[in-house]
N, C-alpha and C positions, 0 to 999 in steps of 0.2 A: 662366317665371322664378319666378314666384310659390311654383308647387307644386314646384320645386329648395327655393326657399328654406322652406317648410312642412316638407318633407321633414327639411333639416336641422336646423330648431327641434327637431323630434320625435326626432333621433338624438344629440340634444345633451343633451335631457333623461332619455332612457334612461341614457346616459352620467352624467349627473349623479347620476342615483336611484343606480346600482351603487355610481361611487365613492363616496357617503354612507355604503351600505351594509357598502361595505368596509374604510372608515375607523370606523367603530362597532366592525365581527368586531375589528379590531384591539385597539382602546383595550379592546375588554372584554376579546378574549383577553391583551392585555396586563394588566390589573387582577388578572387571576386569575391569570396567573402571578407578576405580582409584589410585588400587592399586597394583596390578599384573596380568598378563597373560601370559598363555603361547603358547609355537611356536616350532615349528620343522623345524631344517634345512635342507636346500636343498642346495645340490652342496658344493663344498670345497673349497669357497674363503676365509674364514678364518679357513683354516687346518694350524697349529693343536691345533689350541686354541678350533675350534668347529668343529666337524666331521660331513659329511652329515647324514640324518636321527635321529642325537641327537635331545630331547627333550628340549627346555632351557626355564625359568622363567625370567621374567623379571618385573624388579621392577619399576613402572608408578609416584609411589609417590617421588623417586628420583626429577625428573623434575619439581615435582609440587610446592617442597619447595626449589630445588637448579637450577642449569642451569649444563650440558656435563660438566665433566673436561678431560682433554688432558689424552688419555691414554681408557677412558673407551670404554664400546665394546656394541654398541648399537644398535636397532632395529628403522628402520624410513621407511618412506617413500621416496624412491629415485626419482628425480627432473622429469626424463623423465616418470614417473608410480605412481601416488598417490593411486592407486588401490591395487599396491603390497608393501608388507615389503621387506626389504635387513635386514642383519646384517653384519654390520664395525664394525674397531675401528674409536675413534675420534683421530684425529693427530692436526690439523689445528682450534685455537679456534679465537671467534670476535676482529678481527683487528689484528691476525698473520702474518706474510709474510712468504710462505712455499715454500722453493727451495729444488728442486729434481735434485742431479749432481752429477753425475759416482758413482750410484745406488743409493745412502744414502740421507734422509732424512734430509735438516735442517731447524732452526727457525732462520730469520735474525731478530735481532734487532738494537737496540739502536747505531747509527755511524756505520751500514754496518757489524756490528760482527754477524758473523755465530757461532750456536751450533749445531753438528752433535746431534741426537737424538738418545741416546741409546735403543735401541729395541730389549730387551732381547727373548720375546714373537715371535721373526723370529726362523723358524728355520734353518739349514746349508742350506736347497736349496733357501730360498728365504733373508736371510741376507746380504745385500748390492748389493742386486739386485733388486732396487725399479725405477723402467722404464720409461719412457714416454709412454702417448698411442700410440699404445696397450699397454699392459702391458707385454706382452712377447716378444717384439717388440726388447729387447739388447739397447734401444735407450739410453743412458747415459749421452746425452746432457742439459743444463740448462733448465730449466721450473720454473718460479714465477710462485706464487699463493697468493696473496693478499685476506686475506679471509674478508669479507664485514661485519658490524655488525651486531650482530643476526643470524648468520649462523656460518656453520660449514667445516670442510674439512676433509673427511673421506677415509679409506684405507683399504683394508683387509689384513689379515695379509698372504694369498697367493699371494704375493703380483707378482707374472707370471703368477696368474690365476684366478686375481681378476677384476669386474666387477666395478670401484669407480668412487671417485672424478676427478680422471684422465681421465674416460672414460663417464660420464653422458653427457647427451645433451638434448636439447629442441626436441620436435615436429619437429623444422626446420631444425635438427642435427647441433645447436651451441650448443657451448662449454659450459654447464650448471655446474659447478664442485661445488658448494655450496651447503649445503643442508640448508634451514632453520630452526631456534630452535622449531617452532611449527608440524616440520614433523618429529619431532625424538620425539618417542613413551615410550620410557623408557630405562633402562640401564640393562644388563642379569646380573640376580641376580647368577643364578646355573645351572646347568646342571641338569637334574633332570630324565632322562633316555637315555642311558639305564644304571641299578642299577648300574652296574661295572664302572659305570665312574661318577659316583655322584659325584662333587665336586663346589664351589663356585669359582666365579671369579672375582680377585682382580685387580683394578685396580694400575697397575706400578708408581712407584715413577720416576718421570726423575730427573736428576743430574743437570740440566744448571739453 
């Protein structure tokens, strides 16, 4: 009777360890699905908000209870690649009109009035040298951007050596520059390595 009841101590605590085990795969695969994840960047289209090789966190449930606001700096899938992540900023939000002329950024609204966008987050090499494609290209001539509802109009903040809404295209190489709200994955909550550069990232106030 003894060694029954041994027996079952022992298959009670296997049991016990699994379902621990599978109560954790859960709650974390649920965390990342819907609540944060992390990513490491590669390449230095948004230097120096985010440096190649940093580790950044990004926050999923943002999106789930709000929609991008202009300014944040987010993780999506770009138009020509659903396979891969980018990280931009958002610049251009549903139903914006976005001109780019003699480098700077504006929002047309209301009667043809333009608001330069202030963009503290540039630093001296790329501040008021925001291009046509290419983006290194010097090109300083007008471009609209009529951003379509439900999408988005994205930039990085290297902005001579970044890969965006300026430059995305189809399969057929047209001009893809929108990103959809269901391909943008979440908003970078923090920087999260490496230690010496731990810090969180705020999304900018514009003045217009």
């Amino acid at each position: 009777m003894s060694f029954l009841k041994n027996r079952s101590g022992i298959w009670f605590h296997v049991f016990d360890v699994l379902f621990n085990v599978a109560v954790i795969i859960i709650v974390v695969a649920g965390i990342r699905t819907f609540l944060i994840s992390p990513f490491q960047v590669e390449g230095g289209s948004m230097s120096t908000t985010l440096e190649d090789n940093e580790y950044i966190i990004i926050n999923k449930l943002a999106y789930f209870i709000g929609q991008p606001r202009r300014g944040d700096t987010v993780v999506f899938h770009p138009p020509s690649d659903r396979k891969k992540y980018y990280v931009k900023r958002v610049i251009g939000l549903p139903g914006d009109e976005i001109v780019i002329r003699d480098g700077m950024v504006f929002i047309r609204g209301y009667n043809n009035e333009e608001f330069p966008l202030d963009e503290p987050y540039l630093d001296p090499k790329n501040h008021g040298k925001t291009f046509r494609h290419p983006p290194g290209s010097g090109n300083t001539s007008e471009i609209i951007y009529l951003v379509p509802e439900d999408h988005y109009f994205l930039l990085g903040d290297n902005r001579q050596g970044s890969l965006d809404s300026r430059s995305f295209t189809s399969l057929d190489s047209s001009p893809l520059p929108f990103v959809p709200n269901k391909d943008i994955k979440g908003r970078v909550w923090f920087v999260a390595l490496p230690v010496t550069k731990i810090h969180a990232l705020e999304t900018p106030e514009y003045t217009f």
